[in-house]
Short mmCIF file of the C-alpha atoms (twelve columns), coordinates in Angstrom:
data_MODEL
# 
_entry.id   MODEL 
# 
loop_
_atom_site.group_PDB 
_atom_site.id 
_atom_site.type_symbol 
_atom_site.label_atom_id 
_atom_site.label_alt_id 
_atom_site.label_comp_id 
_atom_site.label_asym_id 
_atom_site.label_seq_id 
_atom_site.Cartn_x 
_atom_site.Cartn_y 
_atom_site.Cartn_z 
_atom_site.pdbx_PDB_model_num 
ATOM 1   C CA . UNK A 1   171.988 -17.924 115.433 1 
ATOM 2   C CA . UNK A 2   175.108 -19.570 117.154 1 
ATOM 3   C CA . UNK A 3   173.607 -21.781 119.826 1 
ATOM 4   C CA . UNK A 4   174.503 -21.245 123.348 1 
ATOM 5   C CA . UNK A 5   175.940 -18.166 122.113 1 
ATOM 6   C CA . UNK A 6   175.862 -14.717 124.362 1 
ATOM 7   C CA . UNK A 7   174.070 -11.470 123.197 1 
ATOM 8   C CA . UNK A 8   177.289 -9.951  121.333 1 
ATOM 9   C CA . UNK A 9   178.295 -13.102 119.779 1 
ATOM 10  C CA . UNK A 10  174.851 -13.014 117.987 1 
ATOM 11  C CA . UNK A 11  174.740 -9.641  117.212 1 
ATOM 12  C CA . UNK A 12  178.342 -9.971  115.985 1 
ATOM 13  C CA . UNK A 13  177.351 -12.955 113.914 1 
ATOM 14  C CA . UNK A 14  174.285 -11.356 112.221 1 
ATOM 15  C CA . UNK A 15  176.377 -8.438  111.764 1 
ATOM 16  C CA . UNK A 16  179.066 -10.672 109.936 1 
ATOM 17  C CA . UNK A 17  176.486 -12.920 107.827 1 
ATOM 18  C CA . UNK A 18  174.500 -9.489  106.427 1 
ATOM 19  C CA . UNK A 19  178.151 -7.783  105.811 1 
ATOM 20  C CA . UNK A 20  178.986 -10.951 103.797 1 
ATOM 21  C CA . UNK A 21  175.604 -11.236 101.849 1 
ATOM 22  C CA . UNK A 22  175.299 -7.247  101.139 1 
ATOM 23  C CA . UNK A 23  174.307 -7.289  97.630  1 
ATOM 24  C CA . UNK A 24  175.468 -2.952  97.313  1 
ATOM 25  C CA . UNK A 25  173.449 0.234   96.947  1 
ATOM 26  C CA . UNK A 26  172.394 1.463   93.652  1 
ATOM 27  C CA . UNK A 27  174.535 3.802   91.664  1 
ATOM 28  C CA . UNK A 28  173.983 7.524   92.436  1 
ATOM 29  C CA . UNK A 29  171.891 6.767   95.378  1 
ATOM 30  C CA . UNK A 30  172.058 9.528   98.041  1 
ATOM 31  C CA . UNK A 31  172.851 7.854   101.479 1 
ATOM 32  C CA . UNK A 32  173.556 9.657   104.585 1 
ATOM 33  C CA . UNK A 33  173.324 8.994   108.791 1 
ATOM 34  C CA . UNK A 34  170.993 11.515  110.698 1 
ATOM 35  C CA . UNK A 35  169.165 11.471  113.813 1 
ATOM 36  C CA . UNK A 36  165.926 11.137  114.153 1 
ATOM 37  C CA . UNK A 37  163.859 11.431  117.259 1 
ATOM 38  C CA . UNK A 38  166.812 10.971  119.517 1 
ATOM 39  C CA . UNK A 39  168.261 8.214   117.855 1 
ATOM 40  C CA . UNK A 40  170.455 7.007   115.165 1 
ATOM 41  C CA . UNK A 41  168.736 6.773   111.581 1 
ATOM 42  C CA . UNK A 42  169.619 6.071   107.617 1 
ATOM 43  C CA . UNK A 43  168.142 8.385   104.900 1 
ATOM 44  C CA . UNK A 44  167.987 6.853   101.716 1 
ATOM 45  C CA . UNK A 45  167.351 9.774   99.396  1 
ATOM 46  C CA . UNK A 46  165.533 7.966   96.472  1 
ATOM 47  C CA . UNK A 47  163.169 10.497  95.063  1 
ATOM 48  C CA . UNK A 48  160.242 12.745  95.997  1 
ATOM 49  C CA . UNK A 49  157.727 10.720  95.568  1 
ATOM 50  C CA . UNK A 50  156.423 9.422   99.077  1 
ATOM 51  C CA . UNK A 51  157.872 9.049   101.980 1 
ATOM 52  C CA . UNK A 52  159.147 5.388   104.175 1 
ATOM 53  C CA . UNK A 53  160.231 4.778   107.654 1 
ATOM 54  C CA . UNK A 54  162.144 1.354   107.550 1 
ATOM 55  C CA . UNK A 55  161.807 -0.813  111.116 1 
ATOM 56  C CA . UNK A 56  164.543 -4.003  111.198 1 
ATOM 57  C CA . UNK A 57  163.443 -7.055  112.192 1 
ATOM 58  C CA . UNK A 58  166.147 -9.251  114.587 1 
ATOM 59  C CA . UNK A 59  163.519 -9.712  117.537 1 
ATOM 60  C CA . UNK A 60  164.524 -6.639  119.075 1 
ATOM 61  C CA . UNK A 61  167.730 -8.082  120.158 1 
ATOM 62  C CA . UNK A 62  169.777 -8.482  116.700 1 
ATOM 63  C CA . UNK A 63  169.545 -6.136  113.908 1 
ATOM 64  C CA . UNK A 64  171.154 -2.841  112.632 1 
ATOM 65  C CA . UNK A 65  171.036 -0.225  110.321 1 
ATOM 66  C CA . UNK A 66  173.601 -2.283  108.274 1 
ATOM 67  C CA . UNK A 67  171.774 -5.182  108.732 1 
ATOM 68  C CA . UNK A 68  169.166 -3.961  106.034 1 
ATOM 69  C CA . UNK A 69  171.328 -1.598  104.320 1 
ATOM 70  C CA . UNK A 70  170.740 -2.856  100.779 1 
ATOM 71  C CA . UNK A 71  167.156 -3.657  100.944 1 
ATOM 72  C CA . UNK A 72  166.384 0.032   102.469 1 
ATOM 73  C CA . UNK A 73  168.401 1.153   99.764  1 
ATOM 74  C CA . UNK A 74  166.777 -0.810  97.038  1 
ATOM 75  C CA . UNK A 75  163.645 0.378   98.009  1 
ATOM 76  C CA . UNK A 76  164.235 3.617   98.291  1 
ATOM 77  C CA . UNK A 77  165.675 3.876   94.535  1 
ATOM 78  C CA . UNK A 78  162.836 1.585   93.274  1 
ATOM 79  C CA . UNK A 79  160.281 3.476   94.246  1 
ATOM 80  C CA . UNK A 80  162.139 6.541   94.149  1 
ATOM 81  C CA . UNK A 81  161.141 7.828   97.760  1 
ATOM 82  C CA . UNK A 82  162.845 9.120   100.517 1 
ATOM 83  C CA . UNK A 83  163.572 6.123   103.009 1 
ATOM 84  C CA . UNK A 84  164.552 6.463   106.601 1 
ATOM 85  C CA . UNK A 85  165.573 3.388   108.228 1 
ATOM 86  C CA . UNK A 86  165.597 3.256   112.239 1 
ATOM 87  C CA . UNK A 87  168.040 2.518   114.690 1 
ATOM 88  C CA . UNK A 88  165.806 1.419   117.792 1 
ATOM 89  C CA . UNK A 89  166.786 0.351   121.079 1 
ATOM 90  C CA . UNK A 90  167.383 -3.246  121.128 1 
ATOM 91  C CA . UNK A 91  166.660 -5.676  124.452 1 
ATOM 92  C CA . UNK A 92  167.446 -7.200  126.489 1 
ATOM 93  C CA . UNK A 93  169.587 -3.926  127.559 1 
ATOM 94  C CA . UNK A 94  166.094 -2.305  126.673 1 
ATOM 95  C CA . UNK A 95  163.306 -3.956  127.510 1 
ATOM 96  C CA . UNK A 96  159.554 -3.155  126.041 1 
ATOM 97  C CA . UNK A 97  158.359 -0.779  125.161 1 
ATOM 98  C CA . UNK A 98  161.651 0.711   124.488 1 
ATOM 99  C CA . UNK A 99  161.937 0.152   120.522 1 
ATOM 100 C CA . UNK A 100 157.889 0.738   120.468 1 
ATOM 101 C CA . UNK A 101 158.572 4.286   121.692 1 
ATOM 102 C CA . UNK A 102 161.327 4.608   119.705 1 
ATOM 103 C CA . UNK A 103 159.617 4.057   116.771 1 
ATOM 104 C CA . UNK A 104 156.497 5.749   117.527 1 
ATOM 105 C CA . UNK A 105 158.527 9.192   118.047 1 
ATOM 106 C CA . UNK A 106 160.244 8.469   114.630 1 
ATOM 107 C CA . UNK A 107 157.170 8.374   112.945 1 
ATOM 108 C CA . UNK A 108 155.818 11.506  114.807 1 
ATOM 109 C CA . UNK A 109 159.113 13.217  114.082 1 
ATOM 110 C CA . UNK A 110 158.973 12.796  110.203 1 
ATOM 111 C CA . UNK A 111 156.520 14.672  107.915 1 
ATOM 112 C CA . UNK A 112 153.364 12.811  106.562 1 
ATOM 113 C CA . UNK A 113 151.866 10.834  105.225 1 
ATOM 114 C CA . UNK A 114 154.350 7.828   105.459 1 
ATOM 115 C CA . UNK A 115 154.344 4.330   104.409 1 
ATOM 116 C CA . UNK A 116 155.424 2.121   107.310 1 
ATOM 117 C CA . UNK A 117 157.942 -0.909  106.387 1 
ATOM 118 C CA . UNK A 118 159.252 -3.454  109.065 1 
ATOM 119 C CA . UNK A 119 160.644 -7.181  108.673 1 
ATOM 120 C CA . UNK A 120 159.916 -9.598  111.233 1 
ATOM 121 C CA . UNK A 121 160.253 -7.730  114.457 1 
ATOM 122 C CA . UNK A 122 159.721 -4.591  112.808 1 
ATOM 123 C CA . UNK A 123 156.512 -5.532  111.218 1 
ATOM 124 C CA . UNK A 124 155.378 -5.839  114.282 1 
ATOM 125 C CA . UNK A 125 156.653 -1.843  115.188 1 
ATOM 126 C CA . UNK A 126 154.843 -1.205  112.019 1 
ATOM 127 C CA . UNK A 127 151.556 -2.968  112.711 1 
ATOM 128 C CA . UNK A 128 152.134 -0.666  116.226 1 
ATOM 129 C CA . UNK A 129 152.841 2.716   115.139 1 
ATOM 130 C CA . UNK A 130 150.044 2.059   112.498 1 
ATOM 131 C CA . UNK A 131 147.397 1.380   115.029 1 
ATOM 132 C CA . UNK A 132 149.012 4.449   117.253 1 
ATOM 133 C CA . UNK A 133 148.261 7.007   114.837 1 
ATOM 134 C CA . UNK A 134 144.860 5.987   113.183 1 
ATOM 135 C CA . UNK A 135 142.621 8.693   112.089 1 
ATOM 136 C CA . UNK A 136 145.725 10.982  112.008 1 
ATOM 137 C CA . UNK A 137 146.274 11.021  108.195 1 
ATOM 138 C CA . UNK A 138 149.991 10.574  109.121 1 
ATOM 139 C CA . UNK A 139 150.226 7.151   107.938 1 
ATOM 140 C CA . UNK A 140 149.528 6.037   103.982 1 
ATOM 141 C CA . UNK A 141 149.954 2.530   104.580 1 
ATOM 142 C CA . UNK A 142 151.705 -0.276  106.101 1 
ATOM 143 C CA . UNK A 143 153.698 -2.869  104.298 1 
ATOM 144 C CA . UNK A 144 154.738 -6.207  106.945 1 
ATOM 145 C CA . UNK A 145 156.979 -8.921  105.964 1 
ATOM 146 C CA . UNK A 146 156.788 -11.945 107.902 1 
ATOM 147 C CA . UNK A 147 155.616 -9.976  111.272 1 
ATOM 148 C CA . UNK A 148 155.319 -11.326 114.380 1 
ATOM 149 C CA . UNK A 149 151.729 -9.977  115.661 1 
ATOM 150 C CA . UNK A 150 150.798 -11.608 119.045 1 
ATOM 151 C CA . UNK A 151 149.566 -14.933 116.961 1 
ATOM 152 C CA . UNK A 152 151.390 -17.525 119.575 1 
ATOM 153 C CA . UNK A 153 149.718 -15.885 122.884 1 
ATOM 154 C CA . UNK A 154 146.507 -16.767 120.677 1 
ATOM 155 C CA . UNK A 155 147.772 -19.964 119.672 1 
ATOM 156 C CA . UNK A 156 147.562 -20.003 115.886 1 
ATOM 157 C CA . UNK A 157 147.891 -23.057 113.707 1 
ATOM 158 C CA . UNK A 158 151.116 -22.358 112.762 1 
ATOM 159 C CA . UNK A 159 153.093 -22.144 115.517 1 
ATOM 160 C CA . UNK A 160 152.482 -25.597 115.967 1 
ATOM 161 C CA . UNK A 161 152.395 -26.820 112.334 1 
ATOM 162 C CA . UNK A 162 155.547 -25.242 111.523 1 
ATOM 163 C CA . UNK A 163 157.489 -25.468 115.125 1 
ATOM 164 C CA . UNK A 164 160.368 -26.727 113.588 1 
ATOM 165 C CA . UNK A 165 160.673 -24.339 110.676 1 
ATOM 166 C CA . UNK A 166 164.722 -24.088 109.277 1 
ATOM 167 C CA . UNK A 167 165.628 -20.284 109.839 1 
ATOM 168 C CA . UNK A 168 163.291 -20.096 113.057 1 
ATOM 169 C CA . UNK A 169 161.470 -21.781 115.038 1 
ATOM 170 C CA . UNK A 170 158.633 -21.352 117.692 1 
ATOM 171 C CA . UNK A 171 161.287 -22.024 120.616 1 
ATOM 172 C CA . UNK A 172 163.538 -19.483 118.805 1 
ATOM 173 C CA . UNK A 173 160.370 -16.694 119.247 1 
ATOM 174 C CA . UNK A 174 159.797 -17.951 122.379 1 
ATOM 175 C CA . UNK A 175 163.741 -17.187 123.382 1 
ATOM 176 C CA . UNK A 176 162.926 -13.864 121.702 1 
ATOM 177 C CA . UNK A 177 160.458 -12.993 123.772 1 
ATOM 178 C CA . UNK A 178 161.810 -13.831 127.020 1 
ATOM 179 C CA . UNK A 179 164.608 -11.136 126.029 1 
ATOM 180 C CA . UNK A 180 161.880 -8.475  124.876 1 
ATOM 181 C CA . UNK A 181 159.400 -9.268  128.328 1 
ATOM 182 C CA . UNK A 182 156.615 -7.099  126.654 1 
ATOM 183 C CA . UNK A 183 153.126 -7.289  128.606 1 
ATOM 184 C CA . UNK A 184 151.519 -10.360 126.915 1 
ATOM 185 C CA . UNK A 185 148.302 -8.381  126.284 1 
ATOM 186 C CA . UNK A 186 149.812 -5.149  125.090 1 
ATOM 187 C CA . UNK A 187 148.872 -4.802  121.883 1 
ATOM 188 C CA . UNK A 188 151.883 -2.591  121.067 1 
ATOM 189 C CA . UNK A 189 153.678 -6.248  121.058 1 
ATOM 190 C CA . UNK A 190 151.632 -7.651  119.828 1 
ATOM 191 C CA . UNK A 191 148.999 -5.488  117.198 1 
ATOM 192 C CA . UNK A 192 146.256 -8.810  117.566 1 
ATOM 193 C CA . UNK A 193 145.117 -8.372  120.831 1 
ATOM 194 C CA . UNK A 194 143.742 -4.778  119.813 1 
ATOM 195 C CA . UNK A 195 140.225 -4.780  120.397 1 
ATOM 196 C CA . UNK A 196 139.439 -2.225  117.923 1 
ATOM 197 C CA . UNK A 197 141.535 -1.671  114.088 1 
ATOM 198 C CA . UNK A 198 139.197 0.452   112.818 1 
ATOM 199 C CA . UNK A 199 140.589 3.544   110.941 1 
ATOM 200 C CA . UNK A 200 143.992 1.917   110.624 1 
ATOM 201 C CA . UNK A 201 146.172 2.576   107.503 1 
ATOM 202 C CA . UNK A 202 145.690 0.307   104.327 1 
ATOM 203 C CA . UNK A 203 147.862 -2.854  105.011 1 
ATOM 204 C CA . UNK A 204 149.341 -5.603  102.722 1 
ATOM 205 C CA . UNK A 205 151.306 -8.199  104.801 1 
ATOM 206 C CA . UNK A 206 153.632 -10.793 103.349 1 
ATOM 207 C CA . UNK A 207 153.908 -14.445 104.839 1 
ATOM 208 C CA . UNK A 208 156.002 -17.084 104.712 1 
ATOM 209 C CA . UNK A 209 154.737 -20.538 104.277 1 
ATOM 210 C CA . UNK A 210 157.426 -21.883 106.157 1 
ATOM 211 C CA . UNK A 211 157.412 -19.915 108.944 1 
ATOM 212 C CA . UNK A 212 155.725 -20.290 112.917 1 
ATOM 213 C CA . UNK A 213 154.645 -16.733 111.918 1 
ATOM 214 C CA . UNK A 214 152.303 -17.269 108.796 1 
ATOM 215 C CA . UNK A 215 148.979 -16.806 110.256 1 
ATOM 216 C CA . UNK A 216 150.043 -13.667 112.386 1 
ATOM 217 C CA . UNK A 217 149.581 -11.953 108.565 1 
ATOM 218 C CA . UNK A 218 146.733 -14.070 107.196 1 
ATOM 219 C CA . UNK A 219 144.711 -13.218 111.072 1 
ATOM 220 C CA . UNK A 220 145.481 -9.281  110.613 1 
ATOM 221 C CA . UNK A 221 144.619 -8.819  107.316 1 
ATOM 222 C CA . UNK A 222 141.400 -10.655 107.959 1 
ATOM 223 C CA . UNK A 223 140.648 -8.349  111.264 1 
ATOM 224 C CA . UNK A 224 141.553 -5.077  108.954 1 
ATOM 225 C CA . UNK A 225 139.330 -6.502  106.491 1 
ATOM 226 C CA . UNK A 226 136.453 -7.497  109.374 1 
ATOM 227 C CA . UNK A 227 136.072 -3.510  110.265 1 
ATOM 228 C CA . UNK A 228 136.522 -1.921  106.367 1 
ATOM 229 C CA . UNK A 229 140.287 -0.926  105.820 1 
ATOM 230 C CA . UNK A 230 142.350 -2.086  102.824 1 
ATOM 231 C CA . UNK A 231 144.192 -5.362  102.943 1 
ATOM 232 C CA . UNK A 232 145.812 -7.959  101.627 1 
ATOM 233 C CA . UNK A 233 148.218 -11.004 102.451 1 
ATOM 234 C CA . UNK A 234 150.469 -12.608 100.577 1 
ATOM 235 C CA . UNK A 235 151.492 -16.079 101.809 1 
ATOM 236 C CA . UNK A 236 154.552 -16.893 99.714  1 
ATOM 237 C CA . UNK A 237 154.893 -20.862 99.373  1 
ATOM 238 C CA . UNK A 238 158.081 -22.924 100.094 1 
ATOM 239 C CA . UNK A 239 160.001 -19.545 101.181 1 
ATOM 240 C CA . UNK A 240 160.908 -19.526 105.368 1 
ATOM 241 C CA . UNK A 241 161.101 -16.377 107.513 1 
ATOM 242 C CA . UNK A 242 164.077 -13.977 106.590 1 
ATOM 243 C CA . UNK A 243 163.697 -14.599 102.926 1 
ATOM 244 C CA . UNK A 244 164.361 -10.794 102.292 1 
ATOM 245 C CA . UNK A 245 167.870 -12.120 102.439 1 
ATOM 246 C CA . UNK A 246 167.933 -14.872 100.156 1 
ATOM 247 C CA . UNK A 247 167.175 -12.982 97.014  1 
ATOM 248 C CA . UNK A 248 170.454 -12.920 95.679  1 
ATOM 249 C CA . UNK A 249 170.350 -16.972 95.836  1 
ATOM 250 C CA . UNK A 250 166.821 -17.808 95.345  1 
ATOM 251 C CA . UNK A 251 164.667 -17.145 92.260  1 
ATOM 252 C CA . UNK A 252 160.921 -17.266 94.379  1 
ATOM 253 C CA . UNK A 253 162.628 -14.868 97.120  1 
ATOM 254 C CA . UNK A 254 163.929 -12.210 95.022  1 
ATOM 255 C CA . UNK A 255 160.390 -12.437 93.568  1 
ATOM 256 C CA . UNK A 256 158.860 -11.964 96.623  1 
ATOM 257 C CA . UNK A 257 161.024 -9.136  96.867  1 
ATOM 258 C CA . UNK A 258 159.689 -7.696  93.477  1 
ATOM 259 C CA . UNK A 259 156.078 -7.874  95.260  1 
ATOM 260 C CA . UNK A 260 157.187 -5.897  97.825  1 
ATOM 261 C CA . UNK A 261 158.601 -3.059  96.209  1 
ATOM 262 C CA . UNK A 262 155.392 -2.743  94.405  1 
ATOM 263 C CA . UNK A 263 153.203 -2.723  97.084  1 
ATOM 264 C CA . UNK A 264 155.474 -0.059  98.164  1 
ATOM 265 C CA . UNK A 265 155.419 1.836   95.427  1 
ATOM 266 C CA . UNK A 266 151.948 1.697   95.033  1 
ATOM 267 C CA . UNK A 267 150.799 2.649   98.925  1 
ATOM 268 C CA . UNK A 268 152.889 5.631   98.245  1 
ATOM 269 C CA . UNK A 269 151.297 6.634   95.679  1 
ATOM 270 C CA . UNK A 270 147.879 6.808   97.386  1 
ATOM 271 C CA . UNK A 271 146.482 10.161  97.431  1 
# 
């Protein structure tokens, strides 16, 4: 992001870099703009197979449906589901727990069970809405890519080992934050500070090494584990947050990539 920039020139620039690095939509892929619990919303019509509601990351203040246009679509004809990607309210117009309600209602609003994807900021809607509706049977799994999950407030290694991180850094989250001004110990903002996970949806959460945010995923999987539920991490070495982007240009991310489709694929197949 553009220091010393304001709120639109960020949002224009991440708008600008993701327009320039949009890798396309598969041929034949079925793409169209609905609304979904009151807000805007992408429906990637892949196949019949399972169901996915898509959260962006940005830190609730950048981020669009265009933003993750190809990835959402990617997945979606991968795995041949039916994706729906979510526009949330973004702060600091909309403060928390805006884009936590936002999301919850989208995934009360679609038919079950669904498989709950989110990047960054939206891993942590997904670790949210995941805890929300435990012991529903609405939710078949959640899949988190480098999420943020309350790990700083609890003052996790490596927020301090990896401070100065290229593509963010733990002044960047804290900037983040400040513009989000969630209640530190809601665990809506951050899923960590739960006191109970029991029941919650099977979970496989993706790191990167370096990244302020790698334990948040290594901490949550270990909790889910702690009280019986299914999960995994994956802690991919060398790659830094937001390498979902760099797999046009970067052998190890678009690998990364591959595991995430699969996990995918394979919590939505899950009886």
């Amino acid at each position: 992001m553009p220091k010393g920039a304001s709120i639109a020139e960020q949002r224009a620039a991440y708008e600008a870099s993701r327009a320039a690095g949009h890798g396309g939509r598969p041929d034949g892929l079925a793409v169209e703009d609905i609304v979904l619990a009151g807000r805007p919303a992408r429906r990637y019509r892949g196949g019949a197979r399972g169901r996915v509601l898509y959260f962006h990351g940005g830190g609730y203040v950048v981020g669009s449906l265009d933003t993750h246009d190809d990835p959402c679509a990617t997945i979606a004809a991968r795995t041949e589901c039916d994706l729906v990607a979510l526009d949330y309210r973004l702060a600091p117009e909309h403060p928390f727990p805006a884009a936590c309600d936002d999301a919850l209602a989208a995934a009360e609003a679609l038919d079950g069970p669904i498989v709950l994807v989110g990047d960054s900021a939206g891993g942590t809607l997904a670790a949210g809405v995941a805890l929300a509706l435990r012991g529903t049977g609405r939710i078949a799994g959640q899949v988190l890519i480098y999420p943020a999950l309350g790990g700083r407030a609890l003052g996790l290694p490596s927020y301090e080992e990896k401070a100065d991180a290229r593509l963010l850094t733990t002044a960047d989250m804290a900037w983040y934050d400040a513009q989000w001004r969630a209640t530190p110990d809601d665990p809506r903002a951050a899923p960590l500070l739960a006191e109970d996970l029991g029941g919650t949806a099977p979970c496989i959460a993706f790191a990167a090494e370096e990244d302020p945010l790698r334990d948040d995923a290594t901490v949550w999987v270990k909790r889910l584990r702690d009280v019986g539920v299914d999960a995994q991490a994956s802690v991919e070495p060398g790659l830094p947050h937001g390498y979902l982007f760099a797999r046009y240009d970067s052998a190890r991310a678009a690998a990364a990539f591959e595991r995430i489709v699969g996990e995918v694929e394979r919590l939505i197949a899950i009886p």
